[in-house]
VOGU-3710 file (C-alpha; in Angstrom, 3 decimals, decimal comma):
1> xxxxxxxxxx> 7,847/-23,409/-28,272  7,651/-24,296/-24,399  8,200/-21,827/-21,639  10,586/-22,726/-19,279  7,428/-21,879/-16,701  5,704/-24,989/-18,071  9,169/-27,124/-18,515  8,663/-29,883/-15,908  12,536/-30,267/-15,766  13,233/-26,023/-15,452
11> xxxxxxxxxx> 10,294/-26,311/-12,349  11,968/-29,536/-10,754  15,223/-27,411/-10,850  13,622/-24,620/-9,550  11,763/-26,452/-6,629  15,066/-27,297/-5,082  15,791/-23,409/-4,852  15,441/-21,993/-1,816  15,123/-18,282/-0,595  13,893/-17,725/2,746
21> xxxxxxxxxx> 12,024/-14,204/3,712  9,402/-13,504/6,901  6,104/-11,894/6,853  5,237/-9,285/8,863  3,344/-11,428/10,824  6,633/-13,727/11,822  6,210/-16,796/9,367  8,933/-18,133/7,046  8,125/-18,780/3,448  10,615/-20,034/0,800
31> xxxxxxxxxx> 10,290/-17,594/-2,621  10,829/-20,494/-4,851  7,944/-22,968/-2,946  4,688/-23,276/-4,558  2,925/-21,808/-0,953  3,199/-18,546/0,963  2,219/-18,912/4,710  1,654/-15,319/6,164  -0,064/-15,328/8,755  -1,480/-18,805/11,209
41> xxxxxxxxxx> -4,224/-19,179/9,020  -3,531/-17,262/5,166  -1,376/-18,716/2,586  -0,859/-17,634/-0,734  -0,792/-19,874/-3,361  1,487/-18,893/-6,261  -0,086/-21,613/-8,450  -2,897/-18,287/-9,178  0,164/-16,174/-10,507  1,921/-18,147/-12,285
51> xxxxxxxxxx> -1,124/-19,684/-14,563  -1,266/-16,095/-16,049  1,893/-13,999/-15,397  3,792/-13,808/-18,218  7,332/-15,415/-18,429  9,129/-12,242/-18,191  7,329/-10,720/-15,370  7,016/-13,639/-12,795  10,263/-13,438/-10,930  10,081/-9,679/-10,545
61> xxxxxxxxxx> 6,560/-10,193/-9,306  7,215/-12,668/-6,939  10,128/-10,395/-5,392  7,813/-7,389/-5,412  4,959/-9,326/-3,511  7,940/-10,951/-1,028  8,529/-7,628/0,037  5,109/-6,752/0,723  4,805/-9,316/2,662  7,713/-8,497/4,779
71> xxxxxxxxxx> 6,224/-5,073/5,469  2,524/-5,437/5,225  -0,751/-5,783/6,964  -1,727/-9,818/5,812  -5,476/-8,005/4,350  -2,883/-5,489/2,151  -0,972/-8,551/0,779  -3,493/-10,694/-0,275  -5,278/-7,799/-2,129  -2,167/-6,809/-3,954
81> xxxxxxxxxx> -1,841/-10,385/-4,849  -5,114/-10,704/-6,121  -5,158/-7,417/-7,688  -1,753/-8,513/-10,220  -3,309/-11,547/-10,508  -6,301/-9,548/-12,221  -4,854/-7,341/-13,896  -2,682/-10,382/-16,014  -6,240/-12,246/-16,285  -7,091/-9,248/-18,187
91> xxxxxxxxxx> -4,595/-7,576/-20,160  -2,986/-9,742/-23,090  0,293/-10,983/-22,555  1,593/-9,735/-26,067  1,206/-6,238/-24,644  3,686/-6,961/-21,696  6,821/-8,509/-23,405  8,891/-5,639/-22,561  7,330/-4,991/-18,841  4,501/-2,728/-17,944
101> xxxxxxxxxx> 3,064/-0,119/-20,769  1,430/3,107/-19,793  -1,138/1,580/-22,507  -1,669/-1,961/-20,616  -2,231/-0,198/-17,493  -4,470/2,722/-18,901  -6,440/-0,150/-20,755  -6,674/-2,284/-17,181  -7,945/0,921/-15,230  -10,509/1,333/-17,757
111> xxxxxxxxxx> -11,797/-1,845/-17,709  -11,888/-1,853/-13,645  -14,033/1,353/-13,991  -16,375/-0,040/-16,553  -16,462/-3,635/-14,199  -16,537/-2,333/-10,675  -17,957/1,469/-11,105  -14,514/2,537/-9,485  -10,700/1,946/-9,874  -9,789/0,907/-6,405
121> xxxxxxxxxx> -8,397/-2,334/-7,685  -5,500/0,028/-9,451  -5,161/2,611/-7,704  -4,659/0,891/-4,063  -3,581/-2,375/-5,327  -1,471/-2,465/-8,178  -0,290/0,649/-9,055  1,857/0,486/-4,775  3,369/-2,851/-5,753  4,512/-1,289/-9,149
131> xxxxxxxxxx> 6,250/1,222/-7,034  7,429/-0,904/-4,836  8,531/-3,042/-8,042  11,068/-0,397/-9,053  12,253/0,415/-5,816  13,375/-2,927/-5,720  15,166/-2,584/-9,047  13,110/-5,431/-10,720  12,848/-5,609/-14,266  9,433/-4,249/-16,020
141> xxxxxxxxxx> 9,163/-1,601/-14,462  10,680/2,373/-15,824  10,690/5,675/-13,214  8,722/7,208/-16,574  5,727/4,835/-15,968  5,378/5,290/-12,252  5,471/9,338/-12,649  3,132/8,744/-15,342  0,592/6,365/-13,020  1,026/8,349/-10,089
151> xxxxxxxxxx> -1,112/12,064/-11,916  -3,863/9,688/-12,751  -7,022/10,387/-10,958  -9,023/7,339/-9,699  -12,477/7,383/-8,616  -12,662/5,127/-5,100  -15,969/3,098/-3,562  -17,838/4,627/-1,096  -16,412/3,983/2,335  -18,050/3,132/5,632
161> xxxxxxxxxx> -21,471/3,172/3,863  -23,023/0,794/6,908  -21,909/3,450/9,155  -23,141/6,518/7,950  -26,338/5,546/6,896  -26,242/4,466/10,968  -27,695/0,287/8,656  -29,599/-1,488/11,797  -27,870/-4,552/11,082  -24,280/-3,981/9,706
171> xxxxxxxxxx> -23,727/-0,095/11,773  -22,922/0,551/15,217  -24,448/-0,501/17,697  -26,967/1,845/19,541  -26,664/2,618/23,223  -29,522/0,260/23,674  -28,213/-2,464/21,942  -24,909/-2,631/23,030  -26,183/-2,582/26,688  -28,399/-5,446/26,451
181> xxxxxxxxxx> -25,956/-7,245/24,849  -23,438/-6,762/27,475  -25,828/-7,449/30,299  -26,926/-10,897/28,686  -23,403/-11,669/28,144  -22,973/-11,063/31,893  -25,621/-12,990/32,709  -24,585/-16,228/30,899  -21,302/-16,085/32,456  -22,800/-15,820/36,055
191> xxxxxxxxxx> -24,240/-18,573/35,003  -21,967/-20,461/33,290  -23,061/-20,339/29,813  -20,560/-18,965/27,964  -16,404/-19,969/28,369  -14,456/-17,729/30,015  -11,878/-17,485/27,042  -15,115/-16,273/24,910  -16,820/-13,858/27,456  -12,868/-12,218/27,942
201> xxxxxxxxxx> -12,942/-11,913/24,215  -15,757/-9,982/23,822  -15,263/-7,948/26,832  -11,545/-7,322/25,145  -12,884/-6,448/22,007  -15,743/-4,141/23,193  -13,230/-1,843/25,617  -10,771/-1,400/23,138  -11,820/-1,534/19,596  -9,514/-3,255/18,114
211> xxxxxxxxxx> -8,971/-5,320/14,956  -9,351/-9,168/15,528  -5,439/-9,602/14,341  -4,406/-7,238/17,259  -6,722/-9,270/19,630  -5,206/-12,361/19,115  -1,695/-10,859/18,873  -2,098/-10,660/22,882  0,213/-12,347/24,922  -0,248/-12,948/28,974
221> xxxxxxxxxx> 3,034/-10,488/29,150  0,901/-7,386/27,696  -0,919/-7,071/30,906  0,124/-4,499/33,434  -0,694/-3,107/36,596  2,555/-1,883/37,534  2,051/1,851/36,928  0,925/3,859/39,506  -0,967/7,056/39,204  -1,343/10,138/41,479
231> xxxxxxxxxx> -5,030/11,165/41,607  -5,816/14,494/42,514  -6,356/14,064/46,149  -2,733/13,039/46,661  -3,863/9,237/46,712  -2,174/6,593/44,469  -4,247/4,518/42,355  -2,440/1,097/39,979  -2,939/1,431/36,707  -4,266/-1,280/34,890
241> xxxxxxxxxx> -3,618/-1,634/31,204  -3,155/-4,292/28,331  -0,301/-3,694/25,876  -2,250/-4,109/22,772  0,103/-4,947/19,471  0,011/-2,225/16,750  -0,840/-3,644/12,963  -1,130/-0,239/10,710  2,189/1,855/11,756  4,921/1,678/8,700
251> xxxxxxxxxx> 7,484/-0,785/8,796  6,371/-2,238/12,220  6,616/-6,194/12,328  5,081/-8,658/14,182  4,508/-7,651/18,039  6,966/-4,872/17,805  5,063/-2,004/18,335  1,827/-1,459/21,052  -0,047/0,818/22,340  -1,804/0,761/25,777
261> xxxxxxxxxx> -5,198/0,775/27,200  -6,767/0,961/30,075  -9,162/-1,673/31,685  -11,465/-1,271/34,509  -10,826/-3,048/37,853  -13,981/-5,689/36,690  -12,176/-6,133/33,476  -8,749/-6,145/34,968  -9,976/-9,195/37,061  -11,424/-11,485/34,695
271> xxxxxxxxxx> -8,371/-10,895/32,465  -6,374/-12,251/35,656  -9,031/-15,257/35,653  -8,146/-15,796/32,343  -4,454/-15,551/32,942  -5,035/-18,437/35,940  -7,089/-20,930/33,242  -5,217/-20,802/30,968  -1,556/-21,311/33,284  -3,217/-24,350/35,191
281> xxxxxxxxxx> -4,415/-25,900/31,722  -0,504/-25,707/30,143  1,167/-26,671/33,164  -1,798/-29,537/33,065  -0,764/-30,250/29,420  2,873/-30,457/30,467  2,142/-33,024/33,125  0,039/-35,180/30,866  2,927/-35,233/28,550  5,816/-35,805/31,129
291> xxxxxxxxxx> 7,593/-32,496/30,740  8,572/-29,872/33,770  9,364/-26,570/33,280  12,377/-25,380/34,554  12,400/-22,573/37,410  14,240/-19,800/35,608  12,019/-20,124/32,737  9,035/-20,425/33,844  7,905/-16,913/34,617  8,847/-15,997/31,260
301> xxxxxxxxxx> 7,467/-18,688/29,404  4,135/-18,074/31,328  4,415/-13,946/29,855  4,810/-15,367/26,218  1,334/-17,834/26,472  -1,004/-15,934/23,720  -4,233/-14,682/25,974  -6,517/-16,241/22,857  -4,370/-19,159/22,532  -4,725/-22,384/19,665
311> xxxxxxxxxx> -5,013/-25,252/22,147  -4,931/-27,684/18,996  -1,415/-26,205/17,803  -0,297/-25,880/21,724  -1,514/-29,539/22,008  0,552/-30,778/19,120  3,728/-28,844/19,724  4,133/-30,291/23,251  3,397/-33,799/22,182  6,349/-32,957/19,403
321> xxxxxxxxxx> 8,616/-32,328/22,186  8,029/-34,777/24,630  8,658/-37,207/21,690  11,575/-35,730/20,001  12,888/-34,440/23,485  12,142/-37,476/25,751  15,454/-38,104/27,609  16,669/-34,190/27,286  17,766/-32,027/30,068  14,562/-29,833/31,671
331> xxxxxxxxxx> 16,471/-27,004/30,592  16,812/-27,727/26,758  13,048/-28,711/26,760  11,885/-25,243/28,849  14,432/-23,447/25,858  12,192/-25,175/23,182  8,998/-24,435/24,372  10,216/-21,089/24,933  10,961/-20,495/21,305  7,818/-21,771/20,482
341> xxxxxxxxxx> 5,695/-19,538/23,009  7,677/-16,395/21,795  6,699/-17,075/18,352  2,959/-16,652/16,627  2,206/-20,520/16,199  0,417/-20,962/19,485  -2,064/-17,778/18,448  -5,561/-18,150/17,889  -6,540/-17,110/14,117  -7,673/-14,031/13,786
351> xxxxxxxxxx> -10,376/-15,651/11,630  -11,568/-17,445/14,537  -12,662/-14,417/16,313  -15,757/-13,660/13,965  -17,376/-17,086/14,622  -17,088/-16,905/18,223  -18,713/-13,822/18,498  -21,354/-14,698/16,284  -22,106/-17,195/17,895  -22,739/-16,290/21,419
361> xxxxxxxxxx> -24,838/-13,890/20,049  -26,988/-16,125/18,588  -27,167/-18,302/21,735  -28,162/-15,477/23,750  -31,349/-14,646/21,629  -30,325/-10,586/21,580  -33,071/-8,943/19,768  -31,736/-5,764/18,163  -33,769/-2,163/16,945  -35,366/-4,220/14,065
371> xxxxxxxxxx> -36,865/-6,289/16,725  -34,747/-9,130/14,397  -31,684/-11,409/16,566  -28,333/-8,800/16,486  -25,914/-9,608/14,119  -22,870/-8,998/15,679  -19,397/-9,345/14,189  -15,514/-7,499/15,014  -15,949/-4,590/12,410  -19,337/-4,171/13,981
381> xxxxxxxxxx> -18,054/-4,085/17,706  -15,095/-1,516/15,625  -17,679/0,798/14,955  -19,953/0,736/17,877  -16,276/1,410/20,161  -16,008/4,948/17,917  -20,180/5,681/17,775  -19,418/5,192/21,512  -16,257/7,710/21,954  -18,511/10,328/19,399
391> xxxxxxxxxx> -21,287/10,016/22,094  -18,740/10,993/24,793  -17,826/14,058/23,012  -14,158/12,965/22,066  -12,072/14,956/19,916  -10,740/14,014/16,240  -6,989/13,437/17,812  -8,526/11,608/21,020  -11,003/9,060/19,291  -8,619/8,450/16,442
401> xxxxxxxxxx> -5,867/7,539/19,208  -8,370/4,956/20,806  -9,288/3,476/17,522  -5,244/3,107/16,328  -5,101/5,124/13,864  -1,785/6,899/13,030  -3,349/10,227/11,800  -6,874/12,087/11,126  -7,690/10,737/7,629  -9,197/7,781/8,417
411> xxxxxxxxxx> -11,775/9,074/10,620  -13,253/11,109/8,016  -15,259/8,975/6,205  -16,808/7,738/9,649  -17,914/11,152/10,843  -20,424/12,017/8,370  -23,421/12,052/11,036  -21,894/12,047/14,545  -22,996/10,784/17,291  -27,259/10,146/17,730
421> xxxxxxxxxx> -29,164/12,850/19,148  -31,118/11,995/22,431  -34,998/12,459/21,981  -37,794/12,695/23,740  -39,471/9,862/25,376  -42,614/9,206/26,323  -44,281/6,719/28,129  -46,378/4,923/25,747  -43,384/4,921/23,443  -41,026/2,976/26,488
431> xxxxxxxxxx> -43,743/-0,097/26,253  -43,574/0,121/22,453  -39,771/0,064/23,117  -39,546/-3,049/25,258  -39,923/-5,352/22,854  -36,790/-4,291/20,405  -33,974/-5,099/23,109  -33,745/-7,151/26,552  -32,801/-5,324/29,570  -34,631/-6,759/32,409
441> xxxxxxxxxx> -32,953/-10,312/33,442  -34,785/-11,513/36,248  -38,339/-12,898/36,645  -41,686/-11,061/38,207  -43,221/-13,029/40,705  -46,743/-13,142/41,908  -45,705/-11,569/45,514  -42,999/-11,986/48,142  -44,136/-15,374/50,037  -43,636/-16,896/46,296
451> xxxxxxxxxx> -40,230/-17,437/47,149  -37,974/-18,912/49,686  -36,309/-15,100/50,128  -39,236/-13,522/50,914  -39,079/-14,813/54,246  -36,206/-12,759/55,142  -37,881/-9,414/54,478  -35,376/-7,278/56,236  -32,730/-8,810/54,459  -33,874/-9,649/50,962
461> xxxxxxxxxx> -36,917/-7,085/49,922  -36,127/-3,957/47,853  -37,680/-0,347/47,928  -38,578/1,486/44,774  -38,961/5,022/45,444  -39,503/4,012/49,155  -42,282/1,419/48,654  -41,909/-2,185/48,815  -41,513/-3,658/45,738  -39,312/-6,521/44,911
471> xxxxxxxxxx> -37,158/-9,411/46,043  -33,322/-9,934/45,717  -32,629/-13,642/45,433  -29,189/-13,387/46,815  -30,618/-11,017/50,042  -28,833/-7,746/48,727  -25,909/-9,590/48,090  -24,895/-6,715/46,431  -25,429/-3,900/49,044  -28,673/-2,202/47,156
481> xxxxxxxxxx> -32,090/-1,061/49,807  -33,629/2,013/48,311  -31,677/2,027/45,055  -33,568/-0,282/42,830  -32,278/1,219/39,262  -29,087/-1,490/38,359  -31,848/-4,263/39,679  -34,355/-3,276/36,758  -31,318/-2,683/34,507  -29,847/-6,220/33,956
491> xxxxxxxxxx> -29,653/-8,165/37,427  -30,504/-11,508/37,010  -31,286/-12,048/41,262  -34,291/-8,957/40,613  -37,704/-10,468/41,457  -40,217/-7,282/41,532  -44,037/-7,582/42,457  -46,895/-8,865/40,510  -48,584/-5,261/42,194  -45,040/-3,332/42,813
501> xxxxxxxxxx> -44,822/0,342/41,780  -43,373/-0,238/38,795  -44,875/2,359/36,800  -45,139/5,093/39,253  -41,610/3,995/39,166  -41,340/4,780/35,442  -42,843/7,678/35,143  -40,503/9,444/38,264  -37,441/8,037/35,734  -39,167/9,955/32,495
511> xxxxxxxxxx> -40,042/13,016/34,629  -36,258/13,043/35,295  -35,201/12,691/31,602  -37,334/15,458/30,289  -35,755/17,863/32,875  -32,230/16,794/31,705  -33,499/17,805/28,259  -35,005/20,782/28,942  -31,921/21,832/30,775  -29,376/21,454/27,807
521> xxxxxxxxxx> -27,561/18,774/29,478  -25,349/16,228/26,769  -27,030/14,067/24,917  -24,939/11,341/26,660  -26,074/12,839/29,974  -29,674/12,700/28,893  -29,493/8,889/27,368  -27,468/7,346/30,140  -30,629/6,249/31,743  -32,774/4,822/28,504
531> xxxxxxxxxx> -31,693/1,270/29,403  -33,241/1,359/32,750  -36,055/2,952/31,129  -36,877/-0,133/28,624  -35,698/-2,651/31,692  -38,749/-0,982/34,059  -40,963/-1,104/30,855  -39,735/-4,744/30,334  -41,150/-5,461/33,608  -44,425/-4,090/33,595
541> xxxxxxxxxx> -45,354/-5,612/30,231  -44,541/-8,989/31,854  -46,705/-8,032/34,821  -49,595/-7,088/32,322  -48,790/-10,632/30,692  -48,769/-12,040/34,073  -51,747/-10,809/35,488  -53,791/-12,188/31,867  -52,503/-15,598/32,963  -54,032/-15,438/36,407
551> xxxxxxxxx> -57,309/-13,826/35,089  -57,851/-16,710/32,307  -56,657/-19,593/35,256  -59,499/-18,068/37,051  -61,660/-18,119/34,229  -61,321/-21,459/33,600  -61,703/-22,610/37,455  -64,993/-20,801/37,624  -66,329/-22,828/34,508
//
C-alpha cells in the first residue's frame, strides 16, 4: 500500500499549505515548502528527510527542526538536520512505528561509535532535538526515553587538536607570522593592492576574533565613538568601539544582542574610510537608478548599510524598486529601502569571508614557520586572537570575554599548552630565521647617490645607532632620525646601505634581548622585538646577496 508521503495528490495538497516561522538569522521559511532558507547563503532541503523518515515521524520532525531553527546558531541546525537524517538512514523503519525506542537509539549510538570512534553525532545532535521534540509535545517522543538518553555516557572527538599540538599550518599563528602578515597586508594597501572592503576585513577580523557570521552581521550603525573616557590624568579621551552582534547567547535572534570592542585610532579610521566608500557607492547606485533618498531617512538608512555588504543583492533590490516603485512618492521608496537595509538580505555571506582571506594571502606570497606560503583562514585568525591574549597574560574570565564566550568551558580545551615560551636567540640562528617569514619591505641599495633622495641628506638619510645608514624615500615622512627600528620592521620607504651597520646593528638588538631574559622580564616583554630582529637579518642577507651580484658583474667585466 502507498504512503500518503509518496501520494502525488496528498503532496499537491500539502504544497498549498502554508506555515510561516523565522530563523534565527531573520529569514522566512514556509514548514510545508520543499526548502528551508536560514541564513543568506544555507538552505535546507527537506527532500533529504523525507526520502527516509518514516511516515509517522516526519511532521513531528519537521516541527522539532522549525524550532531549532528559530533559536539556533545556522552550524547547530544543519548538524541536527543531518544528524536525524542519519540516524533514519540507519535504523530500520519497522523499529520506529510507535516513535523512538530506547532500543533504536541504543542500536544507532552503537553503530556511531563503531563508525566514527565517538558518539558525538548522538549525543550533541540528536539526542537535543529529541528533547526539544517533547518539549514541543510532538508525537514519538515519551519523558521515559529522554530520562533514559540523558544517563548515557558518550565518548566525544578530540577538540581543538590543531591548537594544542600548536599544527604549523592549521594552529595559531606565531608572533612572527602574524606580524609579517599584517605588515604585507599594510603594504599592499599603501599601495593599492588589496580593496579596501578586504584589507578592513582582515584588520576586523584580526582585532576582534570573531566568527565570520558575526563579521558580516556588522552594520555601519555598530560603530561608535561617542563614549568618552576619563584617563587618569584628568584628560578625556573618545572611545572608539564597534558593536559586534552576539551568535552563541540562548535565545538571542538575529542582531539582537552585541557586545563591544575597542579599535585603535588607525583602525577606527579606515573603518570611517570604509563607512565613506561604501555611502558614495549606494548613493551612486541610487542615482544610476533614478531614486533620491528622502532627508529624514537618510541618516538612518545610511546606519542600517551592512559594513561587508552583497553589492550583487544591493544591486538587484534597487533595480526592483526603481521598477516596481517608478512614479512613487520619495518617501514610500526611502520606507522600502529602509526595510530592506534593516533586514539581513544586503549582508555579505558569511561563507564569503574564508575565500577572501585566503586569497590575499596567497597574493601576498607570506611564507610561514614551515618556510611553505601561510594558510590562513577565520578559525585560524580565531585562534591566533586567543594565542595572542594567552601571550598577554589574560585571565580565564578576561580572554574568554574577548573571544564571546558566555562562560569558562569552552576555553578549556584550548589551554592545554599556553602561550609559547620566549627563547634564546642567537645570531647565527636570526639569518637561519630570515628566510621562514618576511619582515623587511623595502629594498637595499648600493649607497645613497643611488637614489633621487639621497640628495637631500639632511632631510631623507637615517641613523642606526648614530651612524649613517639608510635612506627614507618619503624624506622622514614619518618623523623617524635616530630611531631606525619600525624602518627595518615593515616600512616599505626603508632603503639601508649596501655597507650600513646593519649587523653591528643586530647584534646591539640581541645584546638587548638576552638582558630582558636574564632579567625575568615576560615572555611577551622579551619577544616584542623578534620581528625587528628577522627584518635587520632580512636585510643583511640581501646585502650578502647583493654584494655576490656586484663581485660576479666584476668578474665578468675583467674577463
Amino acid at each position: 500500500m502507498k504512503s500518503k508521503k509518496d501520494d502525488p495528490t496528498f503532496e499537491s495538497a500539502r504544497a498549498t499549505l502554508e506555515e510561516w516561522h523565522v530563523s534565527k538569522a531573520g529569514k522566512r521559511f514556509n514548514l510545508y515548502a520543499e526548502v528551508w532558507p536560514i541564513d543568506l547563503s544555507k538552505n535546507i532541503y527537506i527532500k533529504h528527510l523525507r526520502g527516509v523518515c518514516p511516515e509517522n515521524l516526519f511532521e513531528s520532525g519537521l516541527r522539532a527542526l522549525a524550532h531549532s531553527i528559530e533559536k539556533l546558531a545556522v552550524g547547530t541546525v544543519i548538524a541536527r538536520f543531518w544528524g536525524l537524517v542519519d540516524f533514519f538512514s540507519v535504523v530500520d523503519a519497522e523499529s520506529l512505528k510507535a516513535g523512538f525506542s530506547v532500543g533504536s537509539l541504543a542500536a544507532y549510538r552503537h553503530h556511531c561509535l563503531s563508525r566514527d570512534g565517538h558518539g558525538d553525532v548522538f549525543s550533541s545532535r540528536l539526542r537535543p532535538l529529541l528533547k526539544d521534540w517533547l518539549q514541543l509535545g510532538c508525537s514519538g517522543v515519551t519523558s521515559e526515553l529522554i530520562e533514559e538518553i540523558a544517563s548515557w555516557s558518550t565518548k566525544h572527538p578530540e577538540r581543538a587538536v590543531a591548537v594544542n599540538t600548536l599544527d604549523p599550518d592549521r594552529g595559531p599563528l606565531t608572533q612572527l607570522e602574524e606580524t609579517s602578515l599584517l605588515l604585507l597586508v599594510t603594504a599592499a594597501y599603501e599601495r593599492g593592492d588589496i580593496k579596501v572592503g578586504n584589507y578592513c576585513m582582515l584588520r576586523v577580523l584580526f582585532a576582534c576574533g570573531r566568527r565570520p557570521l558575526q563579521i558580516v552581521q556588522i552594520k555601519l550603525g555598530d560603530l561608535d565613538d561617542s563614549f568618552i573616557e576619563q584617563e587618569v590624568d584628568g584628560k578625556e579621551r573618545r572611545l572608539k568601539t564597534i558593536k559586534i552582534p552576539r551568535l552563541k547567547a540562548k535565545g538571542g535572534l538575529w542582531r539582537t544582542r552585541f557586545r563591544a570592542v575597542p579599535l585603535s585610532d588607525d583602525l577606527w579610521e579606515l573603518v570611517m574610510v570604509r563607512r565613506e566608500s561604501l555611502i558614495t557607492t549606494f548613493d551612486a547606485l541610487l542615482g544610476k537608478n533614478g531614486l533620491t533618498l528622502a532627508e529624514e531617512f537618510r541618516s538612518e538608512i545610511y546606519a542600517q548599510l551592512p559594513l561587508f555588504l552583497s553589492w550583487n543583492r544591493v544591486e538587484s533590490s534597487i533595480a526592483a524598486i526603481a521598477s516596481d516603485l517608478n512614479n512613487a512618492e520619495i518617501k514610500v521608496v526611502s520606507e522600502k529601502i529602509l526595510r530592506l537595509a534593516e533586514g539581513p538580505d544586503w549582508h555579505m555571506s558569511s561563507q564569503s569571508v574564508g575565500p577572501i582571506i585566503s586569497d590575499e594571502s596567497v597574493k601576498l606570497n607570506v611564507v610561514g614557520r614551515t618556510g611553505r606560503n601561510l594558510h590562513l583562514f577565520p578559525r585560524r585568525v580565531r585562534y591566533t586572537y586567543q594565542a595572542r591574549l594567552e601571550r598577554a597574560g589574560c585571565s580565564d574570565s578576561v580572554i574568554a570575554w574577548n573571544m564571546d564566550h558566555s562562560d569558562l568551558l569552552s576555553l578549556n580545551a584550548y589551554r592545554k599548552n599556553g602561550p609559547e615560551k620566549a627563547a634564546v636567540i642567537t645570531k647565527v640562528m636570526a639569518l637561519k630565521m630570515e628566510k621562514f617569514t618576511r619582515v623587511f619591505l623595502g629594498q637595499v641599495i648600493d649607497s645613497e647617490a643611488a637614489i633621487n633622495e639621497g640628495s637631500y641628506p639632511e632631510k631623507s638619510r637615517i641613523y642606526i645607532d648614530g651612524k649613517e645608514g639608510a635612506t627614507c624615500k618619503t624624506l622622514r615622512g614619518c618623523g623617524m632620525v635616530g630611531l631606525p627600528r619600525p624602518c627595518y620592521a615593515g616600512c616599505p620607504h626603508f632603503r639601508p646601505w649596501l655597507d650600513g651597520p646593519h649587523e653591528q646593528f643586530l647584534e646591539i638588538i640581541l645584546n638587548e634581548r638576552q638582558r630582558d631574559i636574564e632579567a625575568g622580564l615576560p615572555d611577551q616583554v622579551v619577544a616584542a622585538n623578534d620581528h625587528l630582529i628577522i627584518g635587520i637579518a632580512q636585510v643583511i642577507r640581501t646585502c650578502e646577496i647583493r654584494r655576490q651580484q656586484i663581485q660576479d658583474e666584476d668578474s665578468r667585466s675583467a674577463n
